[in-house]
C-alpha positions as CSV (number, residue, x, y, z in Angstrom):
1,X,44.0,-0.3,7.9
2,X,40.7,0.6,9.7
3,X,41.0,2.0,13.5
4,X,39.1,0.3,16.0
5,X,37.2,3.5,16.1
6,X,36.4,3.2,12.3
7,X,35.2,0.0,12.5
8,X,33.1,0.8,15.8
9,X,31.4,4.2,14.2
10,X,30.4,1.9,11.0
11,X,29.2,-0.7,12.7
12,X,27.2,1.1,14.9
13,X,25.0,2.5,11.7
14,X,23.5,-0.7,11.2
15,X,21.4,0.3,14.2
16,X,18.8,3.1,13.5
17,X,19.8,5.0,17.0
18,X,23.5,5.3,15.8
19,X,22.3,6.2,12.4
20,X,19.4,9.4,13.9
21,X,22.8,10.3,15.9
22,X,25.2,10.0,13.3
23,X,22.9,11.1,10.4
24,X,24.1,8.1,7.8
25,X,23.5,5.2,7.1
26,X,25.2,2.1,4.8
27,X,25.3,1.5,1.0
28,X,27.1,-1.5,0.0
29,X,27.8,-3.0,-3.3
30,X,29.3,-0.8,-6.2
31,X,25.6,-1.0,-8.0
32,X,23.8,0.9,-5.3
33,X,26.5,3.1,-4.3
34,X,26.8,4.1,-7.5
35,X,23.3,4.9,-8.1
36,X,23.6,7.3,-4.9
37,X,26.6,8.6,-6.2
38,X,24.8,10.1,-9.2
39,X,21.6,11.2,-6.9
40,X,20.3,14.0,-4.7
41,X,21.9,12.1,-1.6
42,X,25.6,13.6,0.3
43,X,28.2,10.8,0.0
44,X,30.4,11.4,2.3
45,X,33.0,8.1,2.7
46,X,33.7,5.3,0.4
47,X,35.9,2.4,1.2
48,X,36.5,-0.4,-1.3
49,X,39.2,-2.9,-1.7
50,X,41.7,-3.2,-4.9
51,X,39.7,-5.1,-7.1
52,X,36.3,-3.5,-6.6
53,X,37.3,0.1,-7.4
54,X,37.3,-0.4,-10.9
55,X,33.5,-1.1,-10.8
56,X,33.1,2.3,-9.3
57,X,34.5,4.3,-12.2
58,X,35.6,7.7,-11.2
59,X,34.7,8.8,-7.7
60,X,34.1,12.5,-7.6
61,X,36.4,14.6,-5.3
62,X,34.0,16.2,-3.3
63,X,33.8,12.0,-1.8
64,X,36.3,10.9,0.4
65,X,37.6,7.6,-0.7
66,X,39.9,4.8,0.9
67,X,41.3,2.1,-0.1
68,X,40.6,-1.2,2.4
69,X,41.9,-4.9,3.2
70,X,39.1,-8.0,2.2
71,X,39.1,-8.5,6.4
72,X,38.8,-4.9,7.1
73,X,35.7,-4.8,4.7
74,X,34.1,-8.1,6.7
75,X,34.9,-6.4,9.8
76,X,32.1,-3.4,8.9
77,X,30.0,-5.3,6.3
78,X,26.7,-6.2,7.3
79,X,26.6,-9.1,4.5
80,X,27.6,-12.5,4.6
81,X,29.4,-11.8,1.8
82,X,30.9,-8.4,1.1
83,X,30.9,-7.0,-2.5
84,X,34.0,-4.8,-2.0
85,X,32.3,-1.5,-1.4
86,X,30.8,-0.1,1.3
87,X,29.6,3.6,1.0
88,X,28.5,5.9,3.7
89,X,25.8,8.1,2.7
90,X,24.3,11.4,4.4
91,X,20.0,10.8,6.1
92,X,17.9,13.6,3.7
93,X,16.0,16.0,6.2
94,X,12.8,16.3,4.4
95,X,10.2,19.6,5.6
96,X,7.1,18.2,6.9
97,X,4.4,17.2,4.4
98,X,1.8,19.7,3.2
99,X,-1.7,18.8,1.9
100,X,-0.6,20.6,-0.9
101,X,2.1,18.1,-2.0
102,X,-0.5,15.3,-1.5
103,X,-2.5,16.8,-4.8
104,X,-2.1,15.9,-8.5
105,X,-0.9,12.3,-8.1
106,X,-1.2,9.3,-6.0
107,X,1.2,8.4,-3.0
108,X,1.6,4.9,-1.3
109,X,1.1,5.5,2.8
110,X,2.5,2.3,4.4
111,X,0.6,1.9,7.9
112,X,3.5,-0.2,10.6
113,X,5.1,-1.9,7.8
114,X,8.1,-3.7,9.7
115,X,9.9,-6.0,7.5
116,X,13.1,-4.5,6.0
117,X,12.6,-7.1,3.0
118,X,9.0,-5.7,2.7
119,X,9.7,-2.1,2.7
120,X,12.8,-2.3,0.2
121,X,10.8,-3.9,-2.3
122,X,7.7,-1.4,-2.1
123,X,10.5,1.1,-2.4
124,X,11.9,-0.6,-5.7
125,X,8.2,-1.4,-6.8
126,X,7.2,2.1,-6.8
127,X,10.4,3.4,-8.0
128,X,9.5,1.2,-10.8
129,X,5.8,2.3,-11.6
130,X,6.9,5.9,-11.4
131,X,6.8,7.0,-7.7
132,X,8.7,9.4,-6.3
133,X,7.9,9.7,-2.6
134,X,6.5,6.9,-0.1
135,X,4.5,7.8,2.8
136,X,5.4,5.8,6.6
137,X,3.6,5.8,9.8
138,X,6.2,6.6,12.1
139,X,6.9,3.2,13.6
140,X,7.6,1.9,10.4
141,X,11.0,-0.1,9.9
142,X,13.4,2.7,9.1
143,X,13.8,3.4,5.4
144,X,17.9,3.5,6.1
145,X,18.1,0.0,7.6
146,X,20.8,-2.0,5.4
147,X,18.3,-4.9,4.8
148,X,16.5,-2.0,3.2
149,X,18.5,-0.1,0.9
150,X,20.3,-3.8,-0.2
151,X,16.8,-4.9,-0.8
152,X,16.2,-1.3,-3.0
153,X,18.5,-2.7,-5.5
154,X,19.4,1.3,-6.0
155,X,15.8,2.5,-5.6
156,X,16.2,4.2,-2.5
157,X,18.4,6.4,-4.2
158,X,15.8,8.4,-5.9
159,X,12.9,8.1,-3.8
160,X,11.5,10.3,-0.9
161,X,10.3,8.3,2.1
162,X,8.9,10.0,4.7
163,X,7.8,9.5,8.0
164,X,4.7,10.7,9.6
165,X,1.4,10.7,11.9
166,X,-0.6,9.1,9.0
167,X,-3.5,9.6,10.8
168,X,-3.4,13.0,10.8
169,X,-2.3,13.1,7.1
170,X,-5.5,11.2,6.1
171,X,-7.6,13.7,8.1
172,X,-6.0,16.8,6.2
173,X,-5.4,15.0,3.1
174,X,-7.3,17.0,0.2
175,X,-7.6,13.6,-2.0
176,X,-9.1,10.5,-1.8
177,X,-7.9,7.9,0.5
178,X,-8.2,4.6,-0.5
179,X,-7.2,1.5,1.6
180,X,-6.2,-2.5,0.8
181,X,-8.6,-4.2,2.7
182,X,-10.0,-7.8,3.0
183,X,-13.7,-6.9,1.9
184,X,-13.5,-3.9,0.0
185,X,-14.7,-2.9,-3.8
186,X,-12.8,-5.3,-5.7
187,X,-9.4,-3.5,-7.2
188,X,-10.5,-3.7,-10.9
189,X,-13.3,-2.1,-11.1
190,X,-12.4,0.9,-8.7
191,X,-12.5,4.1,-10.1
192,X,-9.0,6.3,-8.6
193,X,-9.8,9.1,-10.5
194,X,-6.5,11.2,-11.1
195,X,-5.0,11.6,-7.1
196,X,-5.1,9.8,-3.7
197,X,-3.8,8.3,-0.9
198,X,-2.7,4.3,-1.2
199,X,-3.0,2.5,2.1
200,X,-1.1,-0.3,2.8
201,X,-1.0,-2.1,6.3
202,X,1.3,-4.2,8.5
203,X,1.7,-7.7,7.5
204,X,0.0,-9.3,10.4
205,X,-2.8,-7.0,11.4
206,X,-3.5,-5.0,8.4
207,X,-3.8,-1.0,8.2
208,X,-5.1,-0.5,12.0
209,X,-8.4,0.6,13.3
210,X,-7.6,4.2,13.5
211,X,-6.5,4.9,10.4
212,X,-8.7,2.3,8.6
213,X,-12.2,4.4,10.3
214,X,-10.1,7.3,8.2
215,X,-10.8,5.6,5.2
216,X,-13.2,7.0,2.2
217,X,-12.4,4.0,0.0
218,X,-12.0,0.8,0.8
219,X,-10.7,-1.9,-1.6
220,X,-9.3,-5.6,-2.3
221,X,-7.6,-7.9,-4.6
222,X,-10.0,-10.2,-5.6
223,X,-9.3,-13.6,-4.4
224,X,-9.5,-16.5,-7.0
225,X,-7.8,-19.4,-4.7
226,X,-7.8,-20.1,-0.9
227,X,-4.6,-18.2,0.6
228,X,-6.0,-16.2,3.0
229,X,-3.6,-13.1,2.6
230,X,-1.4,-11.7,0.4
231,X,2.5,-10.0,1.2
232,X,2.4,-6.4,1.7
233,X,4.8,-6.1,-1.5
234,X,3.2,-7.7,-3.6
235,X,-0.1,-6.1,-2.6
236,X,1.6,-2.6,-3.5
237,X,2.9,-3.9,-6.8
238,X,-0.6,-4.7,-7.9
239,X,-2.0,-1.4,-6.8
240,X,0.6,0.0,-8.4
241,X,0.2,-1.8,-11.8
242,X,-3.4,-0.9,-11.1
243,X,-2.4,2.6,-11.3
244,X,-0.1,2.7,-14.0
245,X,-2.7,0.5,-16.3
246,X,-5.2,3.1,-15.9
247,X,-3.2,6.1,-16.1
């Protein structure tokens, strides 16, 4: 049985101050957990009721497991409906970005993206499409929100996000910058060379003034029928496609 404290600490992570002062954050469902299991990320707890372990396999020693009750695991679930695992899982501390590491490749830059739903997707998108990191203005929804690691589907687990002054980065950046814009060079016919920077804005305003005077390159999907925007996802995944078609 969980202590009260238990259940208060766990809770607490599925608010970002709790996670900075705790430095973890939630995995649920024996899917993800597993993929971070078998990644570069510190789990440190597992809990999982009887008939969920199983889906695990074998937990590695170094992992502290315990076995819980079905109401113990609602009691610090953040789901509706709890999939018998819930993992807790160390925050990376990444070294600050260097121009250097922006070279020989392209990186997505997310400008205040603030929909957990949004940002998990991205995150399984590029996974997906062969990314490895994922840029974020520092108000960005945290990366280590539960609606975003359960909409990473496992993604989060080997992908870098970090979080920076982006316009900064795109001063000093030592590669083209290119940004999803309303009345750009149309997407197809843009030549991305080899590296860059991919900007992608917040889903109401777009990638804001500052950054977007920043901007070498600016370019849109073409528009075919009359919706007059499209989700910040799905932007990414056809700039990614984009990408990965020319590559």
């Amino acid at each position: 049985m969980l202590s009260k404290l238990q259940i208060r600490t766990i809770t607490s992570l599925q608010h970002k101050k709790f996670r900075k002062e705790n430095g973890l954050f939630i995995v649920e469902g024996a899917k993800s957990l597993t993929e971070f299991i078998h990644s570069d990320y510190v789990v440190q707890h597992i809990f999982h009721t009887p008939p969920a372990v199983a889906k695990l396999g074998k937990i590695p020693q170094n992992i502290k497991s315990d076995e819980i009750s079905e109401q113990d695991l609602k009691r610090i679930s953040a789901l509706k409906n709890p999939q018998g695992v819930l993992g807790l899982v160390q925050i990376p501390e990444y070294p600050p970005l260097t121009p250097v590491e922006l070279q020989h490749g392209f990186h997505l830059v997310l400008d205040s993206i603030q929909d957990p739903g949004n940002l998990g997707t991205i995150i399984r998108t590029a996974e997906w499409f062969g990314f490895s990191r994922i840029i974020c203005s520092a108000d960005s929804v945290d990366a280590y929100n539960p609606k975003v690691v359960q909409a990473s589907m496992g993604s989060l687990a080997r992908m870098q996000i970090q979080y920076t002054d982006i316009e900064t980065l795109i001063v000093n950046a030592p590669v083209p910058v290119f940004g999803a814009v309303l009345d750009g060079s149309p997407l197809y016919e843009t030549d991305f060379g080899t590296e860059g920077l991919i900007v992608l804005g917040n889903e109401g305003n777009g990638i804001r003034e500052a950054v977007l005077s920043r901007i070498q390159h600016r370019v849109t999907i073409p528009k075919v029928g009359r919706a007059e925007s499209l989700n910040v996802a799905v932007s990414a995944a056809l700039f990614c496609a984009e990408l990965a078609r020319k590559r």
